[in-house]
N, C-alpha and C positions, 0 to 999 in steps of 0.2 A: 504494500500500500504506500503513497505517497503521500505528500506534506498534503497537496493540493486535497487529495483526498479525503486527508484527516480533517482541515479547514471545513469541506463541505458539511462532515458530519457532526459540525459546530463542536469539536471537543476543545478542551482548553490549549493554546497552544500558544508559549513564550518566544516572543522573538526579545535578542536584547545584543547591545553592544555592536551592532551593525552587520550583526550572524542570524542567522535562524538557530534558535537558541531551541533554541537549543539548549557431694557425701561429707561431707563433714564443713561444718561452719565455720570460718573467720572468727576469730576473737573480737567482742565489739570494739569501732572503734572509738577513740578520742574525738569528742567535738570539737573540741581547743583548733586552734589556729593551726592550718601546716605549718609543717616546718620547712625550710629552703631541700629543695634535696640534695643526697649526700652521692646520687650518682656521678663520676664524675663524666661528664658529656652530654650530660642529659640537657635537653633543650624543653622539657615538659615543665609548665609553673609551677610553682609552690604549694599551690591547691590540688593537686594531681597526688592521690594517694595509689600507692600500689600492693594490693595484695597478691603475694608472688604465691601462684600452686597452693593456695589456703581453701579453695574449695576442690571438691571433688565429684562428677559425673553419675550418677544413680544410673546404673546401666551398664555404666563403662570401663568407672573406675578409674577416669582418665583425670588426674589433676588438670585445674586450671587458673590462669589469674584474671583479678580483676581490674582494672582501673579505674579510678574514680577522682571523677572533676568537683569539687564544690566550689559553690561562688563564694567571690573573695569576703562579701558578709556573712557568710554563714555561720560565721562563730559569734558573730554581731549582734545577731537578731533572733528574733523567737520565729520568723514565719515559715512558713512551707514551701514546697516550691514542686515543678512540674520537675516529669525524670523523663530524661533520652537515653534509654539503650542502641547503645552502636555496635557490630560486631567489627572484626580485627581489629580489638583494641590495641594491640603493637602499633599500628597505625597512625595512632588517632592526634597524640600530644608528644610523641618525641621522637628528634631524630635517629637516635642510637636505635632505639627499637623499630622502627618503621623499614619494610620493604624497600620502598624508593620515593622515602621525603613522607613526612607525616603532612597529616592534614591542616593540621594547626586549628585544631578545633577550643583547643584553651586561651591559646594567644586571642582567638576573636572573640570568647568570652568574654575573657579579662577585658579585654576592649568594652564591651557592651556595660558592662556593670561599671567602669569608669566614665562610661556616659550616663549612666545613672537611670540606666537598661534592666528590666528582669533579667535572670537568666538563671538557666535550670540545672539542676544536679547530673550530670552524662555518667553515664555508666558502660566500660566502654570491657568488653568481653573476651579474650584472646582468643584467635583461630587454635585448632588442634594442629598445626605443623602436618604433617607430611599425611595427617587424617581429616582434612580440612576439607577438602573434596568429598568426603563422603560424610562428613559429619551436615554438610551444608545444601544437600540434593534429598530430598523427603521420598524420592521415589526410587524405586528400582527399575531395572529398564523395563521389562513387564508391567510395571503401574501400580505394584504393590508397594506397600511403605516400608520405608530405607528403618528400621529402627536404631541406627547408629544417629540418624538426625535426628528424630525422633527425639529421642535422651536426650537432645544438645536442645532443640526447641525447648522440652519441658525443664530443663536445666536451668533457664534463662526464666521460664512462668513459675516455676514452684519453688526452684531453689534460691535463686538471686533475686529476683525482684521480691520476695517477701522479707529476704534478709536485709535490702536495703528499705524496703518501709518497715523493719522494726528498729533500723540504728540509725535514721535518717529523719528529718523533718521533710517527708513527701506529703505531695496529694496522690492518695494510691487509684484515684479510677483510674479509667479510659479517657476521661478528659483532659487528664495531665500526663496520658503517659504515651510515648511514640516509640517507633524503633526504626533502625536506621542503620543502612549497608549498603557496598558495594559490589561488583559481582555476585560469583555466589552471595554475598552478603545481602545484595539487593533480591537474588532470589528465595532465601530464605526471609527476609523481613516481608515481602509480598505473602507467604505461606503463612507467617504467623500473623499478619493481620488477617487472613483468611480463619485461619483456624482457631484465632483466640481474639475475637472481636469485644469481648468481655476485657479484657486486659488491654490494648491497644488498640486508640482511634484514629493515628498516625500514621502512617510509613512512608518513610523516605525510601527509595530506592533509585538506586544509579548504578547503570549499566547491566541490568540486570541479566543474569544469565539464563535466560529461557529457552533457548537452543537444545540444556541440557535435557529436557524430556518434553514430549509430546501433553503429557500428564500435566505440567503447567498450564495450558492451556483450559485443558477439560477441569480443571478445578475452578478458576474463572470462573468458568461457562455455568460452574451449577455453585457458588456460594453468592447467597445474596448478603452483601455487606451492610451496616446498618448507614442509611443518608444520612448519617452526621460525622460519617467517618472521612479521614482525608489523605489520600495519594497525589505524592509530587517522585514523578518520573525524571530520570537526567539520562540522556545518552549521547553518546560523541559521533561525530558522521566519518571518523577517522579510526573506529573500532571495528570489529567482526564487521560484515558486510550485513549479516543478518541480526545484529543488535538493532537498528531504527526501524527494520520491519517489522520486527518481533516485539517490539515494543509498541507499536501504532498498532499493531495488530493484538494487543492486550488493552488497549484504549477503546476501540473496536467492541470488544468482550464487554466491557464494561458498562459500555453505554448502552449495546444489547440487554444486556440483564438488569438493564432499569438503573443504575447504580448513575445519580446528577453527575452532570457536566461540571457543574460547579463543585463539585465536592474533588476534584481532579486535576493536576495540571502535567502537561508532557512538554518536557523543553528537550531541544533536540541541538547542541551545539556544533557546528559542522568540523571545526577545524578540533574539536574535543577526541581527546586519545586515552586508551583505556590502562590509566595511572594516577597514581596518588595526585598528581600536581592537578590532573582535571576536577577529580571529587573534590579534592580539598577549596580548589574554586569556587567551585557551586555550592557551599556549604551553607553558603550565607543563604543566599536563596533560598532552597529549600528549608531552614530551618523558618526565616521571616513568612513565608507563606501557610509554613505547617499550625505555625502556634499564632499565624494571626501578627506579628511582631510586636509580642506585648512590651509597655512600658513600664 
């Protein structure tokens, strides 16, 4: 399907910048102030706490770590605050740990709350390494459920996000809570808004890997999302060849099965390549449209 296409069938669609746009718990922890960290190299803020391999997989067995962003008040104040689950949190806030270049998802926090910005608690999840591929795809090529992902979704619903709404000053619905990934990352945070619409009314998704089954598709086609839920799509026209079709073509899906135009947007950036330095781009975006850009 085409842009032209997608236009006709009036879906949301960004142009910008003179492109077509395109098992076992943690110890609680300290509310008190971060402290500087003590990595040295580390380019993640001060608010960026890391629990290294403190949780562990129901299923799997597989340790994992967490990271965690709080806003520079949060030791300040008594209020609450909305939560982003991000997955590759190696990713997300430092360079030493990130693939190729982090996203800089702290740095533009810390920005926003020095403008004197809301801004929300991230919660950002680490890939399984060389199990990341299979932890991240819900299906097996036959259509049945991958239960190694499985574990990793419910990981993220039953284990972590209840341990940060009981050590954390959250609002635990769906209306303060989002999740947010790229590739695989983007194609599991579309399954788990699908599958746990009760828990997330959010997702981000960029670049999402829909190629990897047929099965993505046909879950679309039969979950009706609730119309107050919200998807912001990001894809690069410098990616897989079939990333922007496969993507218009889940825009497509969605506006079939009833799911508002407005509750949606699809930005499709052309010169956009499938790496850290694009997501990390679009970051802002997606996040200001998700939550509305509260003040």
């Amino acid at each position: 399907m085409q842009i032209k296409d997608l236009q006709k069938l009036g879906i949301g669609l960004l142009v910008g910048c003179g492109l077509l746009a395109c098992g076992g718990e943690p110890p609680a922890p300290a509310v008190t102030e971060a402290a500087p960290p003590t990595n040295p190299g580390s380019t993640a803020s001060a608010n960026v706490q890391v629990f290294e391999n403190e949780m562990t997989i129901e299923g799997t067995g597989r340790p994992r770590t967490i990271r965690l962003y709080l806003p520079p008040d949060y030791a300040l104040s008594q209020k609450r605050y909305s939560v982003l689950y991000m997955h590759d949190g190696q990713n997300l806030f430092d360079d030493k740990t990130a693939y190729a270049g982090e996203w800089g998802v702290d740095e533009f926090f810390d920005a926003r709350a020095k403008a004197g910005k809301s801004v929300p608690i991230v919660v950002g999840i680490d890939h399984g390494g060389e199990r990341r591929n299979t932890e991240m795809v819900p299906w097996t090529p036959h259509g049945g459920a991958n239960d190694e992902s499985l574990a990793y979704v419910r990981f993220v619903v039953d284990q972590v996000k209840p341990w940060v709404d009981k050590h954390y000053r959250t609002w635990a619905d769906p209306q303060h809570t989002a999740v947010m990934g790229s590739s695989l990352g983007g194609l599991i945070s579309h399954f788990m808004i699908n599958q746990y619409p009760d828990v997330f009314s959010k997702a981000g998704i960029f670049s999402p890997s829909y190629w990897v089954s047929e099965y993505a598709f046909k879950q679309i086609e039969h979950v009706s999302l609730p119309h107050d839920a919200k998807l912001y799509f990001v894809v690069g026209g410098q990616e897989d060849a079939k990333m922007v079709s496969n993507t218009l073509k889940v825009a497509t899906l969605l506006q079939d099965n009833g799911f508002p135009i407005s509750q949606f947007r699809v930005k499709v950036v052309q010169q956009g390549e499938h790496n850290e330095v694009f997501w990390g781009s679009e970051f802002e975006g997606a996040y200001q449209w998700l939550f509305g850009d509260p003040d």
